[in-house]
C-alpha positions in Angstrom: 74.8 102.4 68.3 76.5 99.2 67.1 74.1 96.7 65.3 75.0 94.5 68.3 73.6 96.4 70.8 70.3 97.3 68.7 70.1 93.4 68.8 70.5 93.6 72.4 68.0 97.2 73.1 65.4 94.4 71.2 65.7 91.6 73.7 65.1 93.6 76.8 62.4 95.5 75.5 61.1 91.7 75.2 62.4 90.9 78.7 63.4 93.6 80.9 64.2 91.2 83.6 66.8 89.3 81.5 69.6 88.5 83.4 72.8 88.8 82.0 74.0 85.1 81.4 70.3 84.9 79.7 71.5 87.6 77.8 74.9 86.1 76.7 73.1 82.7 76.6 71.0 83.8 73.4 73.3 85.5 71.9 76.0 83.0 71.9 78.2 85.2 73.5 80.6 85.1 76.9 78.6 87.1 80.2 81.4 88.9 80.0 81.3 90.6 76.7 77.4 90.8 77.3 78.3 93.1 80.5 80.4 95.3 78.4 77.8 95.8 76.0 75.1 96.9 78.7 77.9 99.1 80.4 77.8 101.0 77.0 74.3 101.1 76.7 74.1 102.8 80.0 76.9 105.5 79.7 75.2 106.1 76.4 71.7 106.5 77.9 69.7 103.7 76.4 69.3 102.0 79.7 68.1 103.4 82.8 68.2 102.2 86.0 68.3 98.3 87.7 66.8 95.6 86.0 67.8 97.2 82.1 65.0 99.4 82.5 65.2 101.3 79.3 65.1 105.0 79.1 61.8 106.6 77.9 59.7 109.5 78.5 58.8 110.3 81.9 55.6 108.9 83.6 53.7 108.9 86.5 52.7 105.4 88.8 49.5 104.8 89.8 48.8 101.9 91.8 45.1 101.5 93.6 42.0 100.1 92.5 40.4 100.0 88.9 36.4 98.6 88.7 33.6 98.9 87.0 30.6 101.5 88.5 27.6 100.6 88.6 25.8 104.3 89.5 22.3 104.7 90.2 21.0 108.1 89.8 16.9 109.4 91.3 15.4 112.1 89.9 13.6 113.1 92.6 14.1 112.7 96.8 15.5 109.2 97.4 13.0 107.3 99.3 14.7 104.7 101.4 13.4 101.0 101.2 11.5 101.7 98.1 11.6 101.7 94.1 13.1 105.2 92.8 12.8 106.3 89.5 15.6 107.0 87.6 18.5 106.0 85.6 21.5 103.5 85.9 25.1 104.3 84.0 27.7 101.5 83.9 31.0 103.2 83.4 34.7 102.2 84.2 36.0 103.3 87.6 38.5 102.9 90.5 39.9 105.2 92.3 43.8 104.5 90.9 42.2 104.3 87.6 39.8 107.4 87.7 43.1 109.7 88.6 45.1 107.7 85.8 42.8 108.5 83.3 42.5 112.2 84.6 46.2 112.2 84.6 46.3 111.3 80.8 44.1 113.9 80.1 46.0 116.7 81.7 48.8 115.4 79.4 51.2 113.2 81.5 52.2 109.6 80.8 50.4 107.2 82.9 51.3 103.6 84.1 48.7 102.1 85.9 49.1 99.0 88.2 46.1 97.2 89.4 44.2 93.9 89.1 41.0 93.4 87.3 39.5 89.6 86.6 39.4 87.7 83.1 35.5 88.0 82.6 34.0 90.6 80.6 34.0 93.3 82.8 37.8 92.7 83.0 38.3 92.7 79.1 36.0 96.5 79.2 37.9 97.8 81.7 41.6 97.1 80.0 40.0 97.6 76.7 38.8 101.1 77.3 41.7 102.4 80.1 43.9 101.8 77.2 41.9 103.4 74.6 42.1 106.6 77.3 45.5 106.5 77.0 46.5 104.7 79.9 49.7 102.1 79.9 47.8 99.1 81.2 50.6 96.8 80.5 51.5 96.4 84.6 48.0 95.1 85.6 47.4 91.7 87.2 44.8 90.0 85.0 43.5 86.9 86.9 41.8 83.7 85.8 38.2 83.0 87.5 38.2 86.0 89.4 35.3 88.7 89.4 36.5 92.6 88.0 35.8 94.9 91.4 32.4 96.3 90.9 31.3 99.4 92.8 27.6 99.8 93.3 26.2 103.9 93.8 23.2 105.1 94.3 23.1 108.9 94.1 20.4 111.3 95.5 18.6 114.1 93.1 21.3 116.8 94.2 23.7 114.0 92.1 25.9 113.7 96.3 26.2 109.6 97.1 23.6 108.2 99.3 24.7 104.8 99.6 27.4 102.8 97.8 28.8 98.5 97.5 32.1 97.9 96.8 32.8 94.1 95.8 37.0 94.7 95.8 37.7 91.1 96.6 40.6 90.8 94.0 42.7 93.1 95.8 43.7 90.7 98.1 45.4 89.2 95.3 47.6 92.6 94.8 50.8 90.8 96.5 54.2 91.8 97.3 55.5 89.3 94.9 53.7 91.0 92.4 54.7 94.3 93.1 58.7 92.6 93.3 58.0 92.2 89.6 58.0 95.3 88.8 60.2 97.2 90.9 62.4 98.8 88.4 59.2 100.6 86.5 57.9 101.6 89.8 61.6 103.0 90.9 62.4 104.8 88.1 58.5 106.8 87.9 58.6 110.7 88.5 56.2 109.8 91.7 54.0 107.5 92.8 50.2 107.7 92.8 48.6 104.9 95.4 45.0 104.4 96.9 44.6 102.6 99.9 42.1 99.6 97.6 45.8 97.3 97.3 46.7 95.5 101.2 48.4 96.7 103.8 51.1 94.4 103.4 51.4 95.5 100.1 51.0 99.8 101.2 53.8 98.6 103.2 56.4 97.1 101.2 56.2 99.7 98.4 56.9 103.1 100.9 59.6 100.8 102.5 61.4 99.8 99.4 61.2 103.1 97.2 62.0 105.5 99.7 63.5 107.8 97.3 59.9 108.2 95.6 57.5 110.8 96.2 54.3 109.2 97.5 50.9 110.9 97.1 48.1 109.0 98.8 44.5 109.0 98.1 43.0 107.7 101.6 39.7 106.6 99.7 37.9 106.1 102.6 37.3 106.1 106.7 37.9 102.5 106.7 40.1 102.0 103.9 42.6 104.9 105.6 43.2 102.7 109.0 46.0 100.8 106.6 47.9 103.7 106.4 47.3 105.4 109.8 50.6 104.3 111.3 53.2 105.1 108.4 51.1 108.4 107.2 54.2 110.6 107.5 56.0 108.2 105.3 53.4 110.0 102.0 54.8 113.4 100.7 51.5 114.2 99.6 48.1 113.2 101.1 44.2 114.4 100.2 42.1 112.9 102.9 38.6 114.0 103.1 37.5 115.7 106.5 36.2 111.8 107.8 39.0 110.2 107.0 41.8 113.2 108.4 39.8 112.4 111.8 40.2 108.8 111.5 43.9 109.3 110.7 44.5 112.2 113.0 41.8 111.2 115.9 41.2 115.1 115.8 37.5 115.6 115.5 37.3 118.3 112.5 34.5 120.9 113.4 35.8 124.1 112.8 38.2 125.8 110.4 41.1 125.8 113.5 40.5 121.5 113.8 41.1 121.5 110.3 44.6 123.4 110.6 45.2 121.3 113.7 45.0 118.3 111.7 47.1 119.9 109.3 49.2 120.4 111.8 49.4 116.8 113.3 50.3 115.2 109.7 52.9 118.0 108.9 54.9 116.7 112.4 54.5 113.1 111.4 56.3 113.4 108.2 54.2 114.5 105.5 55.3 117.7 102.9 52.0 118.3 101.8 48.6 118.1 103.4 44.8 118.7 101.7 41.9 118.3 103.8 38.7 118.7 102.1 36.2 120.0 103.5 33.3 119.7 101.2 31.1 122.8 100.3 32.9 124.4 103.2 36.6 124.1 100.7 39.6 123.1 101.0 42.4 123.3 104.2 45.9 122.7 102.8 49.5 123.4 104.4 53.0 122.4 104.3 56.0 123.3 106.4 55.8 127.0 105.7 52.1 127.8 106.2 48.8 126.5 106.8 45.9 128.1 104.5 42.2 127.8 103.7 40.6 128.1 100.4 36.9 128.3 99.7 34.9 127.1 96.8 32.2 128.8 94.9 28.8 127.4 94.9 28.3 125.1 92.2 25.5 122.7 90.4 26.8 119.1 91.1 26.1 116.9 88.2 28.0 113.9 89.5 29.9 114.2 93.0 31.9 110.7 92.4 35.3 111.7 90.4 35.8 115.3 92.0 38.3 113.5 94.4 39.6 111.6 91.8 40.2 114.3 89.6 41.2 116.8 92.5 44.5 114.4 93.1 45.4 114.3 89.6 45.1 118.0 89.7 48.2 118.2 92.6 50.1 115.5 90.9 50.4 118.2 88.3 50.8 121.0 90.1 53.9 119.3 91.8 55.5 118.2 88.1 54.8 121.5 86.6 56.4 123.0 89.9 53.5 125.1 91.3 53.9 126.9 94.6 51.6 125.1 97.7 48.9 127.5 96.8 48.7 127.5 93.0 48.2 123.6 93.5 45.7 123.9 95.6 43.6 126.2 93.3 44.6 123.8 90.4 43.7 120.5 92.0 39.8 122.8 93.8 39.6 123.7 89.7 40.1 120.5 88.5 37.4 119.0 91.1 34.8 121.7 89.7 34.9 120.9 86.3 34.7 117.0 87.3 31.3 117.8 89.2 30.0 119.5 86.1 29.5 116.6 84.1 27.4 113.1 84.4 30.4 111.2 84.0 32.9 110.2 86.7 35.7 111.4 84.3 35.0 114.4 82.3 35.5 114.0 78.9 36.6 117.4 78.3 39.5 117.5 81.3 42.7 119.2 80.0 45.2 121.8 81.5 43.8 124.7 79.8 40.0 124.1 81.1 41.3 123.6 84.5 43.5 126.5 84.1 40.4 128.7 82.8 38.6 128.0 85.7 41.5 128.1 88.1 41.5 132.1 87.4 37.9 132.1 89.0 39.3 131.2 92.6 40.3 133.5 95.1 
């Protein structure tokens, strides 16, 4: 590499979106010569992609929601309308960030894109994520906005009985925003997204990355309406039973309602399909077969990151290139050892854990 074009690696790590008279502009130089330059950079792999995206280990995109959780647990029966005694945890959350962080811990580069506020919460949360391990360079900080708090209480069996989500700041995730950063986002092995960002914004990311593999977490029954028309546009998708209704409008009662929503997703569009069931385990299909895999019974610590942590599970099944069935029994594993711990993100995640207990499923 020419001294020149280390001087010229240095300003778009700066500026990515440089253009190229920008380019020549600071460097005293003609747009001309500054084209040739980048055309070497290129054929010598330095650059990757539009915008002078430069070439760097591979990663994985989350966008969706990032919060702080506010989680109430009772030690004994919850009483309705009354005082419970208890405890109260405040941890970081989300349900982008959750599977960013478990992604990081099953060893993949992250990139996390979200919006959190400038208050204290907001510091926390970008403070910490990055601490994890998560790239938090791509997030919207906003001025005199609130950080999206989410609100649980959970019942002695540690399952939620009640929740608040205040995710107002998402309606600040905009198109424009996502425009911004359209070269990262293109040029990410796939793309993680939860249905927390709006519709409009759901809509121009499947629409203008077609050639990226989409995994959606539906997050929930209400949340999942955004995405009910374009679902076959997702390559991957990990609805719970509720929300494969809502999407589906199959009522799931029975093993064969499951596979028949299976079913109904796999003709839409979508390559890969996991419908949980709950205690009752895990439907899954693609366009080969439909199958069913059931869990073992289990003490739940904390039920609120096994989703979380089962997606993160499947994104690495898919890099690492696991058949449809090894995933699923990597992603059910992964979900276990989440509900084994008090946190929403188990501290002790990793491949090999997962993997240990993966060998336990039939």
């Amino acid at each position: 590499m020419t001294e020149r074009e280390k001087e010229i690696l240095d300003i778009i790590r700066r500026n990515p979106m440089i253009s190229q008279q920008e380019l020549a502009d600071t460097l005293g130089i003609t747009r001309s010569s500054a084209a040739v330059h980048i055309t070497n950079l290129v054929k010598k792999g330095f650059i990757a992609g539009k915008g002078y995206v430069l070439k760097e280990a591979d990663y994985v995109a989350v966008v969706g929601g990032a919060n702080i959780d506010i989680q109430g647990f009772v030690s004994k029966p919850l009483i309705l309308k009354d005082s419970n005694p208890g405890n109260v945890r405040i941890s970081l959350g989300g349900v982008g960030r959750n599977i960013a962080e478990n992604l990081v811990k099953l060893g993949i580069q992250t990139k996390l894109f979200s919006a959190v506020g400038d208050d204290v919460y907001g510091k926390k949360l970008m403070e910490e994520s990055r601490s994890s391990g998560i790239d938090m360079d791509h997030c919207l900080m906003l001025k005199n906005a609130s950080t999206s708090t989410y609100l649980s209480i959970l019942d002695h069996d540690g399952d939620m009985a009640a929740a608040v989500s205040h995710m107002d700041i998402f309606d600040n995730f905009s198109v424009d925003f996502l425009k911004n950063h359209g070269p990262i986002l293109n040029n990410a092995q796939l793309i993680v997204l939860d249905t927390n960002i709006p519709q409009a914004s759901i809509e121009f990311l499947i629409t203008h990355f077609k050639d990226c593999f989409f995994f959606l977490d539906t997050v929930s029954t209400s949340k999942a309406l955004k995405v009910k028309e374009i679902i076959g546009a997702f390559h991957t998708i990990k609805p719970n039973k509720y929300e494969a209704e809502v999407l589906s409008g199959i009522s799931i009662v029975s093993t064969l309602d499951a596979e028949k929503a299976c079913d109904y997703f796999l003709n839409q569009g979508v390559q890969q399909v996991f419908i949980s069931m709950g205690k009752d385990g895990i439907c899954y299909g693609d366009h080969q077969h439909t199958r069913f895999l059931s869990v073992p019974e289990i003490h739940v610590v904390n039920a609120t990151g096994a989703g979380d942590a089962f997606m993160a599970g499947l994104v690495f099944g898919f890099l690492q290139k696991y058949t449809l069935d090894q995933s699923a029994r990597f992603a059910t594993a992964a979900s276990i050892f989440a509900l084994s711990h008090k946190d929403t993100i188990h501290p002790m995640m990793s491949a090999k854990n997962v993997q240990n207990i993966m060998k336990e499923l039939i």
